[in-house]
Biopython code that builds the backbone (N, CA, C, O; Angstrom):
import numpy as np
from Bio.PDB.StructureBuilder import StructureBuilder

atoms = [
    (1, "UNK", "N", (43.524, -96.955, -22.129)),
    (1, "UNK", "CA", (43.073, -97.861, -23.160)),
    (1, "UNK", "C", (42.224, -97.129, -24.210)),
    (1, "UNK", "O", (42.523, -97.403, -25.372)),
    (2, "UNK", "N", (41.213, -96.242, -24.026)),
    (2, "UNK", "CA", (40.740, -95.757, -24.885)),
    (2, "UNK", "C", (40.996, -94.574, -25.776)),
    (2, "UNK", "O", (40.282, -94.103, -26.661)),
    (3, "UNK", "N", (42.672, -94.048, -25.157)),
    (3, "UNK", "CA", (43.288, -93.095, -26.136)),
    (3, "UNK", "C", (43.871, -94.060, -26.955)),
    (3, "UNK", "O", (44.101, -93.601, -28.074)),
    (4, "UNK", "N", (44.299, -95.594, -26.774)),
    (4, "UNK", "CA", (44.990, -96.662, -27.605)),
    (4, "UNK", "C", (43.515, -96.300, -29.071)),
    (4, "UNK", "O", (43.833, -95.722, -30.111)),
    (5, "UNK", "N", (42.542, -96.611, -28.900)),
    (5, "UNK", "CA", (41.219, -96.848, -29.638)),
    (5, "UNK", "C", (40.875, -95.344, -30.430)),
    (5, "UNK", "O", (40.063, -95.391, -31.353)),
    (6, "UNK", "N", (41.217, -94.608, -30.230)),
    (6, "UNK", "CA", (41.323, -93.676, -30.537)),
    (6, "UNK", "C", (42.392, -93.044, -32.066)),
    (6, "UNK", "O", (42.255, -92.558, -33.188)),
    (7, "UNK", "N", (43.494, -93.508, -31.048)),
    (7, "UNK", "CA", (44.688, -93.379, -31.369)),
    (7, "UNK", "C", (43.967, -94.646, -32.985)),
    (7, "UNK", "O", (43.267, -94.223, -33.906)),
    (8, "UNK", "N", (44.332, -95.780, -32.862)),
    (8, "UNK", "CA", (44.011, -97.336, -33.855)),
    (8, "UNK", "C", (42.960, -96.341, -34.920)),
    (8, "UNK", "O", (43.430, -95.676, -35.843)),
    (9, "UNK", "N", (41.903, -96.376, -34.685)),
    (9, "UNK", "CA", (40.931, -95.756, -35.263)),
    (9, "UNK", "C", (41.111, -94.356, -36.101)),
    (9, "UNK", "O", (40.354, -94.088, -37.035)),
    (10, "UNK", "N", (42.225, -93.444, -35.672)),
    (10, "UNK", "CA", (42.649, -92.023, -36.690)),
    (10, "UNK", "C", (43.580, -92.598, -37.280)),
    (10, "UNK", "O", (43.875, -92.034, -38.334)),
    (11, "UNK", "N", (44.355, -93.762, -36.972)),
    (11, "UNK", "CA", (45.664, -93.817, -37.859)),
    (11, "UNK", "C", (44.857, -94.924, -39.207)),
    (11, "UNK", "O", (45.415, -95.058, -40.296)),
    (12, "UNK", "N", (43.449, -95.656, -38.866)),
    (12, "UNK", "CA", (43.004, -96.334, -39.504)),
    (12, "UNK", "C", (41.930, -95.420, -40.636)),
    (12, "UNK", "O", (41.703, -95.772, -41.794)),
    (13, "UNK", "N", (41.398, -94.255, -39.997)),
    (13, "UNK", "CA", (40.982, -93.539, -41.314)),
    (13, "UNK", "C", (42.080, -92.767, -41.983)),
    (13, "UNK", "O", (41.816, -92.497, -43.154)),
    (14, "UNK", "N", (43.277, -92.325, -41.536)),
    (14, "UNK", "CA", (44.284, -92.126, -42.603)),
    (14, "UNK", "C", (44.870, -93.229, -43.592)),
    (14, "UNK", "O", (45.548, -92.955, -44.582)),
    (15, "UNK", "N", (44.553, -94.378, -43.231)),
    (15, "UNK", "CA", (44.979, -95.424, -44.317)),
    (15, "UNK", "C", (43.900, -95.473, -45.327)),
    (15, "UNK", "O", (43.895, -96.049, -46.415)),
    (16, "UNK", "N", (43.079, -94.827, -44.815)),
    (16, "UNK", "CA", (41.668, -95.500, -46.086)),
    (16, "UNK", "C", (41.330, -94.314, -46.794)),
    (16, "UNK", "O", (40.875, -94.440, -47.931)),
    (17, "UNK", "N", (41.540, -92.713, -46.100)),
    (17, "UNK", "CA", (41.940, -91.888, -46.694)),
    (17, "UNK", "C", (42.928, -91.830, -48.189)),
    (17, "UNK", "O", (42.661, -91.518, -49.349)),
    (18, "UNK", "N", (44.020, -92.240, -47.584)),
    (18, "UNK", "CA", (45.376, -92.571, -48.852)),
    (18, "UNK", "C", (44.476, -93.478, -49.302)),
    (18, "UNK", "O", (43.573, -92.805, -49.800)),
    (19, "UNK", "N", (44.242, -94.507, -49.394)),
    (19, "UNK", "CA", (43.649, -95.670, -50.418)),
    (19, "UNK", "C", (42.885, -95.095, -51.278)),
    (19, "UNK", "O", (42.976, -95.545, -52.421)),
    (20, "UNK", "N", (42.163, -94.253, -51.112)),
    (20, "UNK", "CA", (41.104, -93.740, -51.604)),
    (20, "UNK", "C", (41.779, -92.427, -52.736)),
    (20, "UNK", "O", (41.293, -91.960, -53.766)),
    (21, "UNK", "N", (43.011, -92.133, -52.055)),
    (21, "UNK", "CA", (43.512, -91.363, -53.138)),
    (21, "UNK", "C", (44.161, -91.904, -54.072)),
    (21, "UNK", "O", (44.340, -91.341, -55.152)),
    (22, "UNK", "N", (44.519, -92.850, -53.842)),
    (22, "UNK", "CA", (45.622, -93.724, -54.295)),
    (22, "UNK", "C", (44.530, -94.031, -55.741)),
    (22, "UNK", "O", (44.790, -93.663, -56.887)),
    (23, "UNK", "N", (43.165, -94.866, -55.270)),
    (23, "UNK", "CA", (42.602, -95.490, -56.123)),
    (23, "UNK", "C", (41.923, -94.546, -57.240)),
    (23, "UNK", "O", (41.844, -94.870, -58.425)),
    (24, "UNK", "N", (41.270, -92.896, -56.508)),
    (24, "UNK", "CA", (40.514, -92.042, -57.485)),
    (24, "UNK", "C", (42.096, -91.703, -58.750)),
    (24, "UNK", "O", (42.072, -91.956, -59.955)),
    (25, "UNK", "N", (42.934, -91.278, -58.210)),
    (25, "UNK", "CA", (43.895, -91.194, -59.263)),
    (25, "UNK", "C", (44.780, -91.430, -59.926)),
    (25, "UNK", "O", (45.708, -90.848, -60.490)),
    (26, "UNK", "N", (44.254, -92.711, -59.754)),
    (26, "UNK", "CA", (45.333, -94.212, -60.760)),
    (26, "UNK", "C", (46.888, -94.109, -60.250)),
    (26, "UNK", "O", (47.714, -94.310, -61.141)),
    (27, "UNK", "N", (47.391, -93.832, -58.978)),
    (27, "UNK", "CA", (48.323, -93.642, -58.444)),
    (27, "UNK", "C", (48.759, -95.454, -58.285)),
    (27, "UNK", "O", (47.949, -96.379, -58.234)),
    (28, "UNK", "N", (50.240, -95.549, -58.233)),
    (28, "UNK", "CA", (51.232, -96.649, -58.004)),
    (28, "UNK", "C", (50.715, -97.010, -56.454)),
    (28, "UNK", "O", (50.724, -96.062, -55.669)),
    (29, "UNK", "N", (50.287, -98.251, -55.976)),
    (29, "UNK", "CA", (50.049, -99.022, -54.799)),
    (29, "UNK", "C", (51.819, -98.616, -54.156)),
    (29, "UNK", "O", (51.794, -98.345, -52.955)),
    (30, "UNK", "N", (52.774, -98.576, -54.585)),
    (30, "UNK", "CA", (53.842, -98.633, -53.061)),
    (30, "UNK", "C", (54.164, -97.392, -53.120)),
    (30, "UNK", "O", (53.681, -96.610, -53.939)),
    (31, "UNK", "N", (55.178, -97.036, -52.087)),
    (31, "UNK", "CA", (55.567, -96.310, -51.673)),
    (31, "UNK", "C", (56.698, -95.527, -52.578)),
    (31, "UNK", "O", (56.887, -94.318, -52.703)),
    (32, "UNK", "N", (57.327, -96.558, -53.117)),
    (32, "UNK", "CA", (58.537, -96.558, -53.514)),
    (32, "UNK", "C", (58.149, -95.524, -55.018)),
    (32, "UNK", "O", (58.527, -94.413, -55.389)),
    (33, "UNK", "N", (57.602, -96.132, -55.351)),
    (33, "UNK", "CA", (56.710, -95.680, -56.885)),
    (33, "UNK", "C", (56.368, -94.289, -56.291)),
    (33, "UNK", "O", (57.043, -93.323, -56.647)),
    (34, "UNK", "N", (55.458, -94.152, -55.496)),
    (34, "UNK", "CA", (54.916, -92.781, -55.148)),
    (34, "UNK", "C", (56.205, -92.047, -54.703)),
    (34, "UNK", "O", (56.002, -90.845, -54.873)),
    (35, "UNK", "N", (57.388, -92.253, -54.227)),
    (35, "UNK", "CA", (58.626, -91.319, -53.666)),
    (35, "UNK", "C", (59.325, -91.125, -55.349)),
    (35, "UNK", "O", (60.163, -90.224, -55.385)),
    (36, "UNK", "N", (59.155, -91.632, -56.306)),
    (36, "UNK", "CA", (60.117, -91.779, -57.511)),
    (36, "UNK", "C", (59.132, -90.741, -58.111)),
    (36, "UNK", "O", (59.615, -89.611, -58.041)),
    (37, "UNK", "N", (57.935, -90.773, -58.663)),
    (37, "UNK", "CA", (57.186, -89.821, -58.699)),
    (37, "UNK", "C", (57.069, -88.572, -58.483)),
    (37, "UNK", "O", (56.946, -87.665, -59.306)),
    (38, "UNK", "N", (57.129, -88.503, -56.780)),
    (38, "UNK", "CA", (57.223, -86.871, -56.681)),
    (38, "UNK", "C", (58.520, -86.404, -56.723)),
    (38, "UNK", "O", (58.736, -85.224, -56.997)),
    (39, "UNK", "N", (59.795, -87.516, -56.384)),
    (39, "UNK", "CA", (60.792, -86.910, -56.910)),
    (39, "UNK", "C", (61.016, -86.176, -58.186)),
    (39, "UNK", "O", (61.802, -85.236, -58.309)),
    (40, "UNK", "N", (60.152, -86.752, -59.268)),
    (40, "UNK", "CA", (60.483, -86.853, -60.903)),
    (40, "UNK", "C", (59.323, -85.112, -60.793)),
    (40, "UNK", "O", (59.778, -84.441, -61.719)),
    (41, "UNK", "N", (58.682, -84.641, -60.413)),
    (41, "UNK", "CA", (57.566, -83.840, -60.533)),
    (41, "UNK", "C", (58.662, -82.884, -59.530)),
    (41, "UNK", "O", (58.948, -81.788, -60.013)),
    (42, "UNK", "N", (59.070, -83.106, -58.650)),
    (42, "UNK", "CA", (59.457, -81.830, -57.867)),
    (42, "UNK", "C", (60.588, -81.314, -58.500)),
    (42, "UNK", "O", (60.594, -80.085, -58.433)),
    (43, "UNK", "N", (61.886, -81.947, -59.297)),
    (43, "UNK", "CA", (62.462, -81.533, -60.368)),
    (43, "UNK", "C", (62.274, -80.573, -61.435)),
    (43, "UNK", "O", (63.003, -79.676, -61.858)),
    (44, "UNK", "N", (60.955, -81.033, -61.816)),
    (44, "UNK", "CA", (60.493, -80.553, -63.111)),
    (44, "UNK", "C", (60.008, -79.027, -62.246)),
    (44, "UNK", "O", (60.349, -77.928, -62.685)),
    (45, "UNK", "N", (59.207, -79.180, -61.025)),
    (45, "UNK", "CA", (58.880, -77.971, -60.806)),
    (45, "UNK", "C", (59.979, -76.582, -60.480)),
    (45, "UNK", "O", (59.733, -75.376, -60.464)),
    (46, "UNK", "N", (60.966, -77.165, -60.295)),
    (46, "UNK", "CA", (61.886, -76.542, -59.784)),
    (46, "UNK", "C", (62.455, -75.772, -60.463)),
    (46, "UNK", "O", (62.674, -74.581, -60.244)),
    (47, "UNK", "N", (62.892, -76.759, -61.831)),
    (47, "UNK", "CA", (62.938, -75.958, -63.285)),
    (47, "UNK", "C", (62.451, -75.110, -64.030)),
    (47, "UNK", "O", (62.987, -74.196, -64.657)),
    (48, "UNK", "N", (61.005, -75.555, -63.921)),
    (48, "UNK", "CA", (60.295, -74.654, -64.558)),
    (48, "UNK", "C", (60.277, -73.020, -63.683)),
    (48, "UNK", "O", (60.254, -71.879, -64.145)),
    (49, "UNK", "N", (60.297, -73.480, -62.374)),
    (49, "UNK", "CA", (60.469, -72.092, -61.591)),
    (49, "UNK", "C", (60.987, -71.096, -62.149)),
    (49, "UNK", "O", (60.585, -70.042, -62.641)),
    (50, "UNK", "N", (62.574, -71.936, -61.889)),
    (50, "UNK", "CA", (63.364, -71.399, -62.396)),
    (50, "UNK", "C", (63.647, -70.508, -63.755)),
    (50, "UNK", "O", (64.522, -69.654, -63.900)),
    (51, "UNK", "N", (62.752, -70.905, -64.621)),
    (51, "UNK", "CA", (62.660, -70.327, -65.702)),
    (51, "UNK", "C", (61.540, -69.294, -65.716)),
    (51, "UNK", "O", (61.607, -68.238, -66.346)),
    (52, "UNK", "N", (60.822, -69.561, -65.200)),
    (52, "UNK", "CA", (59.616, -68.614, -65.094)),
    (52, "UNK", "C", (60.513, -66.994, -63.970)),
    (52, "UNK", "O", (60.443, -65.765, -63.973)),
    (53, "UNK", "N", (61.176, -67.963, -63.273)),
    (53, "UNK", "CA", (61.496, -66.362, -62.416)),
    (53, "UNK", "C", (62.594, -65.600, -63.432)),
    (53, "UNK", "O", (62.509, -64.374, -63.361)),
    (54, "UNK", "N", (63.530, -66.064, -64.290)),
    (54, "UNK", "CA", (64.157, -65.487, -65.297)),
    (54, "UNK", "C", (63.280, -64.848, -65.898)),
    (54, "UNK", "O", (63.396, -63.623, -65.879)),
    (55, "UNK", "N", (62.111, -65.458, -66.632)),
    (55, "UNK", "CA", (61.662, -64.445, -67.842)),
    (55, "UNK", "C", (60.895, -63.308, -66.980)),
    (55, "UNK", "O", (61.065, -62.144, -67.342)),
    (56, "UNK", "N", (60.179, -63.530, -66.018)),
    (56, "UNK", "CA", (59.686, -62.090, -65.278)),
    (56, "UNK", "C", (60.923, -61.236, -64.829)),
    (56, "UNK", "O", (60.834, -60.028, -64.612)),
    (57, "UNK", "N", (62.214, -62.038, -64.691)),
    (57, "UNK", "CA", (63.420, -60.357, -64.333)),
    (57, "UNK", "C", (63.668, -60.259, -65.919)),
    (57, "UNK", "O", (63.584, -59.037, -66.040)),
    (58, "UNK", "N", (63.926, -60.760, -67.255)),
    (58, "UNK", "CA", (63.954, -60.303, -68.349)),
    (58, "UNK", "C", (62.553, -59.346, -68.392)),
    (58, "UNK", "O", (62.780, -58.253, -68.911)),
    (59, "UNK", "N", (61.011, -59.557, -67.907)),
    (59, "UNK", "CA", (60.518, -58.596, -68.952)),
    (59, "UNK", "C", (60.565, -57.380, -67.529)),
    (59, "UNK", "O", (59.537, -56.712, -67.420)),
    (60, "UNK", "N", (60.982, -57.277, -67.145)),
    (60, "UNK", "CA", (61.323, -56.374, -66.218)),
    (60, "UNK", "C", (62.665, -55.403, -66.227)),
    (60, "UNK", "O", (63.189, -54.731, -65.338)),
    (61, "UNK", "N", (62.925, -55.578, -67.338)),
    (61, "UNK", "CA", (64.468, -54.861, -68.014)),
    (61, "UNK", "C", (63.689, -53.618, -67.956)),
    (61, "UNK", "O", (62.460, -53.674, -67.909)),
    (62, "UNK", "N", (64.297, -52.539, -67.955)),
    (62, "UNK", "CA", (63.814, -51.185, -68.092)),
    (62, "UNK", "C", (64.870, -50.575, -69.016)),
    (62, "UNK", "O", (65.833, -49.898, -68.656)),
    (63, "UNK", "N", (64.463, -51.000, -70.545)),
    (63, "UNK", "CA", (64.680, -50.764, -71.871)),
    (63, "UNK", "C", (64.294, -49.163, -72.059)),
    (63, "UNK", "O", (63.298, -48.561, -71.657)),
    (64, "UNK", "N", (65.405, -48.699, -72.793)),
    (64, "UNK", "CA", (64.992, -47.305, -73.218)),
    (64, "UNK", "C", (64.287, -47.100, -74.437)),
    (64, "UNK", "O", (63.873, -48.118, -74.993)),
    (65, "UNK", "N", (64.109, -46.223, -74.861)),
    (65, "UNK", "CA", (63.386, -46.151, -76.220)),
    (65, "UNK", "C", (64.145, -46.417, -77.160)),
    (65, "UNK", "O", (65.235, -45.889, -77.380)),
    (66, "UNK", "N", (63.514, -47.416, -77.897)),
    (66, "UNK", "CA", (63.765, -48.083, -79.363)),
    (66, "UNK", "C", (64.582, -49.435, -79.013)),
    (66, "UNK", "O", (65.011, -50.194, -79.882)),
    (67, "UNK", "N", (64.704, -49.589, -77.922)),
    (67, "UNK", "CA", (65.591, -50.990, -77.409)),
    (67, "UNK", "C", (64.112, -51.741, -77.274)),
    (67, "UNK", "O", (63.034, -51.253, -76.936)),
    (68, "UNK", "N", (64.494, -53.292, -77.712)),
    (68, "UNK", "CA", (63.298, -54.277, -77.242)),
    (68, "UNK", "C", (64.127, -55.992, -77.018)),
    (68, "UNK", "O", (65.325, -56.273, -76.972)),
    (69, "UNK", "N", (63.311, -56.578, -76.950)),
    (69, "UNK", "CA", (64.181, -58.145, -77.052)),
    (69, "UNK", "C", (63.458, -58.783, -77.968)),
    (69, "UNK", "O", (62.311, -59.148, -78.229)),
    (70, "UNK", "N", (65.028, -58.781, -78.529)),
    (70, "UNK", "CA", (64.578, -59.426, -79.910)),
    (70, "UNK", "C", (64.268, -60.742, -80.128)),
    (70, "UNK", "O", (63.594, -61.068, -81.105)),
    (71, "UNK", "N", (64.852, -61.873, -78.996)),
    (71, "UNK", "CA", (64.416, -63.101, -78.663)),
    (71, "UNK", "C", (64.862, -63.668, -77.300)),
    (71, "UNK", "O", (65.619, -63.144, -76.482)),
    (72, "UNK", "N", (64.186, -64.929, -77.232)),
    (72, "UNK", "CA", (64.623, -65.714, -75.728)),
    (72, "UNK", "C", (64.584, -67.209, -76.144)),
    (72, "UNK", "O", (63.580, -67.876, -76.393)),
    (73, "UNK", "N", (66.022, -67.638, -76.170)),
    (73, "UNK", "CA", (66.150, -69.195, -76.265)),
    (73, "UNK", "C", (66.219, -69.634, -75.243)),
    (73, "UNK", "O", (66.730, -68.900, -74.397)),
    (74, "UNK", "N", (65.786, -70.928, -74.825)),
    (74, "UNK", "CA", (66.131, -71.403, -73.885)),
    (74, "UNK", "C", (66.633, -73.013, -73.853)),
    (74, "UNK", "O", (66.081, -73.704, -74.710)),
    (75, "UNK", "N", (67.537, -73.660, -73.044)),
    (75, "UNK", "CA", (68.284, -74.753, -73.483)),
    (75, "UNK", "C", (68.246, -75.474, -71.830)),
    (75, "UNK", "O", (67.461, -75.293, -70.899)),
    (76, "UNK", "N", (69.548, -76.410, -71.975)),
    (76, "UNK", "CA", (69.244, -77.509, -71.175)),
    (76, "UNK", "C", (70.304, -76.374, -69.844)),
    (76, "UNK", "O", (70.015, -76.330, -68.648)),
    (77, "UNK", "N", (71.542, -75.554, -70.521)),
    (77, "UNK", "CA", (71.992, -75.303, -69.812)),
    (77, "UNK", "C", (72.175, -73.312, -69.177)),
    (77, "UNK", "O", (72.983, -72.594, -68.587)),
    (78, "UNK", "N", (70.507, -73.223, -69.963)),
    (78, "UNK", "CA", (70.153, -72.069, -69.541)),
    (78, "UNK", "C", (69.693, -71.347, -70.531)),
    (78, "UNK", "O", (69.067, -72.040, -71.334)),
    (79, "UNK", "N", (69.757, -70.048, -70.848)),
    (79, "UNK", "CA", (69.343, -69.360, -71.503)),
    (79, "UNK", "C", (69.670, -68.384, -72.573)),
    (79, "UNK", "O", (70.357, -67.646, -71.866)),
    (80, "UNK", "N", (69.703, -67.751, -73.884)),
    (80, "UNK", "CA", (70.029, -66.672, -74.601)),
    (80, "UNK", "C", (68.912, -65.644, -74.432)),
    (80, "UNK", "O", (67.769, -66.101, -74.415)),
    (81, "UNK", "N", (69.053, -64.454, -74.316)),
    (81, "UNK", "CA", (68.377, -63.355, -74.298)),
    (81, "UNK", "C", (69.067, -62.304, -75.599)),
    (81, "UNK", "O", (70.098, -61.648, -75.448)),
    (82, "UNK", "N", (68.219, -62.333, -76.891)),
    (82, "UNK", "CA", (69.160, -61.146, -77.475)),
    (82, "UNK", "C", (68.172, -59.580, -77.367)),
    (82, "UNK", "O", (66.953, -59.531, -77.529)),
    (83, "UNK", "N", (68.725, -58.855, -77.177)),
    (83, "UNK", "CA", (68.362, -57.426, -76.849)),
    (83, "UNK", "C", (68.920, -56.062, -78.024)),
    (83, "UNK", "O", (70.103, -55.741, -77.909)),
    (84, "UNK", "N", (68.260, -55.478, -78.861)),
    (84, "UNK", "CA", (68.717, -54.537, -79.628)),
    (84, "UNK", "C", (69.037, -53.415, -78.457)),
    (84, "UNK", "O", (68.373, -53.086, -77.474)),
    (85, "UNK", "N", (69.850, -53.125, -78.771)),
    (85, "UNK", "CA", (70.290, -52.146, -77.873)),
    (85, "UNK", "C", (70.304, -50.558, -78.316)),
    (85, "UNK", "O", (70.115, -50.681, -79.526)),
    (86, "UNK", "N", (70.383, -49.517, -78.137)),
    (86, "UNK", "CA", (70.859, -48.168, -78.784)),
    (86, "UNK", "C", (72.158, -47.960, -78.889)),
    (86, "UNK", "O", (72.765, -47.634, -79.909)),
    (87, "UNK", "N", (72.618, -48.165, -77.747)),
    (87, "UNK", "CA", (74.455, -48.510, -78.426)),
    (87, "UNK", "C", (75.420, -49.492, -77.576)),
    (87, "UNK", "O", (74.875, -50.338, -76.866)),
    (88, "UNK", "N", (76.709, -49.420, -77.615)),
    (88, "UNK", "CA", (77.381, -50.401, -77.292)),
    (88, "UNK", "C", (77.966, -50.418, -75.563)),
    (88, "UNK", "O", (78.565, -51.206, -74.831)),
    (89, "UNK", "N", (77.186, -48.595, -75.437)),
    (89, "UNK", "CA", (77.703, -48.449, -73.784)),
    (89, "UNK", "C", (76.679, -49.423, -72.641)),
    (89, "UNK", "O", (77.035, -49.799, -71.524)),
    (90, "UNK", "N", (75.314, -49.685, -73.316)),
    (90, "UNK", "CA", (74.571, -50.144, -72.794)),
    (90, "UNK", "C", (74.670, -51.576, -72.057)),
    (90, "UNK", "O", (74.104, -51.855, -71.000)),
    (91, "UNK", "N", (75.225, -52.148, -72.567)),
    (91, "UNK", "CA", (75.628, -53.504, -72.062)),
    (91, "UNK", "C", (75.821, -53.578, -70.654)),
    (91, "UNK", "O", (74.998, -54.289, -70.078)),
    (92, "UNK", "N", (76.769, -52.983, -69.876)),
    (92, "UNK", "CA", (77.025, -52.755, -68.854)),
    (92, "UNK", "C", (75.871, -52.428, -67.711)),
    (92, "UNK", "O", (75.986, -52.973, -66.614)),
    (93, "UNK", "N", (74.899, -51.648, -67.938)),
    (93, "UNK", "CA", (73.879, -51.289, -67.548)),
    (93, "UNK", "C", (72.658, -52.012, -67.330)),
    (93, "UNK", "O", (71.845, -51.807, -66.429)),
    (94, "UNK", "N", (72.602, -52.910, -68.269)),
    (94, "UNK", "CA", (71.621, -53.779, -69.045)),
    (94, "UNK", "C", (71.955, -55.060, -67.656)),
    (94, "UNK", "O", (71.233, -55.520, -66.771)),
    (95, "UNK", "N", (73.191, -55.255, -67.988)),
    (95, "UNK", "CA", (73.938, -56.598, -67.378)),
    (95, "UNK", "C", (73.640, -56.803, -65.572)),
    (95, "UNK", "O", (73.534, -57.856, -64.944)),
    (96, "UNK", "N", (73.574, -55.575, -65.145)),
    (96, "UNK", "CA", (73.809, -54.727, -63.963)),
    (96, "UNK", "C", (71.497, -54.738, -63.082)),
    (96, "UNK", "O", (71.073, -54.656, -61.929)),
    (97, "UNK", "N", (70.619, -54.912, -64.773)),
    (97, "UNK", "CA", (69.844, -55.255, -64.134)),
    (97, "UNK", "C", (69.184, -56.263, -63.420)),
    (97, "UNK", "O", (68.232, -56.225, -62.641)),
    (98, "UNK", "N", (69.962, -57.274, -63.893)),
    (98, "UNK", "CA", (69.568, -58.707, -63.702)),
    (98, "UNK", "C", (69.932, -58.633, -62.296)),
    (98, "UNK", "O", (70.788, -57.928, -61.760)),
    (99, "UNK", "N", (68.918, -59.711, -61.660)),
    (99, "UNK", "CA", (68.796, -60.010, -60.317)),
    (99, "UNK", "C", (70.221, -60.907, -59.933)),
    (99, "UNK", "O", (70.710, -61.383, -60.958)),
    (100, "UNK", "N", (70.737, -61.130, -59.095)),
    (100, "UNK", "CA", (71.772, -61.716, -58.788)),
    (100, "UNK", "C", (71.254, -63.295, -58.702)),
    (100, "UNK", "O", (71.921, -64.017, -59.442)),
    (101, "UNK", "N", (70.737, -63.640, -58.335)),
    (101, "UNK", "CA", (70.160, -64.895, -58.421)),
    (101, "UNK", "C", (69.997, -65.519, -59.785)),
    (101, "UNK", "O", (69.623, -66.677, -59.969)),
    (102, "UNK", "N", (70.334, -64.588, -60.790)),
    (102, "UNK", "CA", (70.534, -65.106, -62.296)),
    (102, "UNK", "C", (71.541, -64.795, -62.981)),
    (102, "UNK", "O", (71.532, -63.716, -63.573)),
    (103, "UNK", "N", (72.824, -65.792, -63.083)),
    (103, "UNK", "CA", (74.000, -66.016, -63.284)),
    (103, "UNK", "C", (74.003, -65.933, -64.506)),
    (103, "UNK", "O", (73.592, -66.764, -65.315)),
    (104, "UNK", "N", (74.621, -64.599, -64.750)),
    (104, "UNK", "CA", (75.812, -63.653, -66.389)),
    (104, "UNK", "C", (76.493, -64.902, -67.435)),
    (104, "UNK", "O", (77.680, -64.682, -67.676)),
    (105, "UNK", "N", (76.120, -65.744, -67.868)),
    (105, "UNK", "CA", (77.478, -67.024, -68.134)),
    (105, "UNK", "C", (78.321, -65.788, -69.083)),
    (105, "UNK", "O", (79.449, -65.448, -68.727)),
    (106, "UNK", "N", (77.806, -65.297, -70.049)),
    (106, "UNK", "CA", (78.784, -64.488, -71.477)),
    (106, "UNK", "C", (77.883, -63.610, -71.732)),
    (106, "UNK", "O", (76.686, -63.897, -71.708)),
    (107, "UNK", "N", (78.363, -62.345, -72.029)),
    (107, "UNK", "CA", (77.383, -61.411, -73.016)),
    (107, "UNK", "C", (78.510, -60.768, -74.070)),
    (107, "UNK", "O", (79.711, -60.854, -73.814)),
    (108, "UNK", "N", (78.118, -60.252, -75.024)),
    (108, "UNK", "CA", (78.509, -59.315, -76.270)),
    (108, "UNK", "C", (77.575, -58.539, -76.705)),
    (108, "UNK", "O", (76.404, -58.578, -76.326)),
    (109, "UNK", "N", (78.235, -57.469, -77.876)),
    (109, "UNK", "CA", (77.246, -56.347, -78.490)),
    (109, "UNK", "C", (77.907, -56.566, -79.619)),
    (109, "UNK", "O", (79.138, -56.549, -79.641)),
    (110, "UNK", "N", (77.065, -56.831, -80.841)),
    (110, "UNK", "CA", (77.658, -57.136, -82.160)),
    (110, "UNK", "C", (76.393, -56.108, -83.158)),
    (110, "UNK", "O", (75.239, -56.465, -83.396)),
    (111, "UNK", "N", (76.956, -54.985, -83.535)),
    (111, "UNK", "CA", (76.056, -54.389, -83.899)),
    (111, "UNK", "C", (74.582, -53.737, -83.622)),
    (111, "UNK", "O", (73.524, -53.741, -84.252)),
    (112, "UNK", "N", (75.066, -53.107, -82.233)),
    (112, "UNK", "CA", (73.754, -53.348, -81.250)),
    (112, "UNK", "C", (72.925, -53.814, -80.744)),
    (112, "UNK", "O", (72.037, -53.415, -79.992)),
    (113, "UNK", "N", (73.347, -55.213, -81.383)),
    (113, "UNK", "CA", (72.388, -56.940, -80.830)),
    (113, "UNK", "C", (72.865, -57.100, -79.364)),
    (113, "UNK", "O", (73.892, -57.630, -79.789)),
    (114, "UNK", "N", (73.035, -57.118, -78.112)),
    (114, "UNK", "CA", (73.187, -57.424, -76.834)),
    (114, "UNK", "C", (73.063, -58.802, -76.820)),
    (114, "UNK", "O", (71.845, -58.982, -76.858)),
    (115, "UNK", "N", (73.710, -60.071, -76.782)),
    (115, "UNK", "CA", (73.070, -61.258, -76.427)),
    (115, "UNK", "C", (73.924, -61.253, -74.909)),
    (115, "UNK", "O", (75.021, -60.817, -74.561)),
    (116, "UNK", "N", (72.796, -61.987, -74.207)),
    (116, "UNK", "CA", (73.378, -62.267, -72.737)),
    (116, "UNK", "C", (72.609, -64.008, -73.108)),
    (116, "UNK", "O", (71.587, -64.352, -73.703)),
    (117, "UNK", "N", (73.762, -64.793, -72.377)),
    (117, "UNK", "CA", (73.756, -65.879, -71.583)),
    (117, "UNK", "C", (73.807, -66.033, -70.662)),
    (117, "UNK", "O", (74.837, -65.705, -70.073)),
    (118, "UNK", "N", (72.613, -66.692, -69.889)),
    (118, "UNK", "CA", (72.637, -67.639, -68.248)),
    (118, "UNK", "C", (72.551, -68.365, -68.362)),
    (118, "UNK", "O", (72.335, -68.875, -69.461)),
    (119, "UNK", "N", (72.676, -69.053, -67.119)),
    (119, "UNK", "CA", (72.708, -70.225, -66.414)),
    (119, "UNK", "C", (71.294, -70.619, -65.690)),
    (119, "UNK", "O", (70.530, -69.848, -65.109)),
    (120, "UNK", "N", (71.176, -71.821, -65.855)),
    (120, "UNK", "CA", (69.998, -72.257, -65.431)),
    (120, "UNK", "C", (69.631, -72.644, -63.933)),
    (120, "UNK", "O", (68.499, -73.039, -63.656)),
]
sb = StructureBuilder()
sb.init_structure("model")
sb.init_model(0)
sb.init_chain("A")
sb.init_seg("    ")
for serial, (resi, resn, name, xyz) in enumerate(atoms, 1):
    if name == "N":
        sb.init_residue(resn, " ", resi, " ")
    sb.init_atom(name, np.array(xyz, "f"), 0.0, 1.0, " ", f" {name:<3s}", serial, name[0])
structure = sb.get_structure()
């Protein structure tokens, strides 16, 4: 009986615990609201990851001299990277640094501009 009282009593300061969080940060009273929520936030984090771990393997290119990146777009369905290059053999090399976990969609060399496209 008195592990029952025990037992009543920890599951009763975890309810007043949550209440208390619920109330300091203007959080939604159900459940349902709070699961739609962190769904909508764990998305976003996921994304943003995702993008954040791209641009640290972009600035992690090991560019030779006089090569730099000339920009970084980024979109709904991934990314442009354009890269001046020194010449047109480079591409291959360039392409070859990217982590595998970050998907090639198209690249070209148009006047030593390198643009690579990924995927998000």
């Amino acid at each position: 009986m008195s592990e029952y009282v025990v037992y009543k009593k920890a599951t009763s300061d975890l309810e007043n615990k949550r209440a208390e969080i619920i109330k300091t940060n203007n959080l939604p009273r159900t459940s349902i609201q709070l699961k739609s929520i962190k769904k909508s936030l764990t998305k976003k984090f996921k994304t943003q990851k995702k993008l954040r771990d791209m641009l640290l393997a972009i600035s992690k290119l090991r560019l030779k001299s006089g090569e730099y990146i000339q920009s970084i777009e980024e979109s709904t369905k991934g990314a442009t990277v354009k890269i001046v290059v020194a010449s047109k053999d480079r591409e291959e090399e360039i392409k070859k640094m990217f982590p595998k976990a970050i998907m090639i969609r198209e690249s070209r060399v148009d006047d030593n501009l390198l643009t690579i496209k990924v995927a998000s």
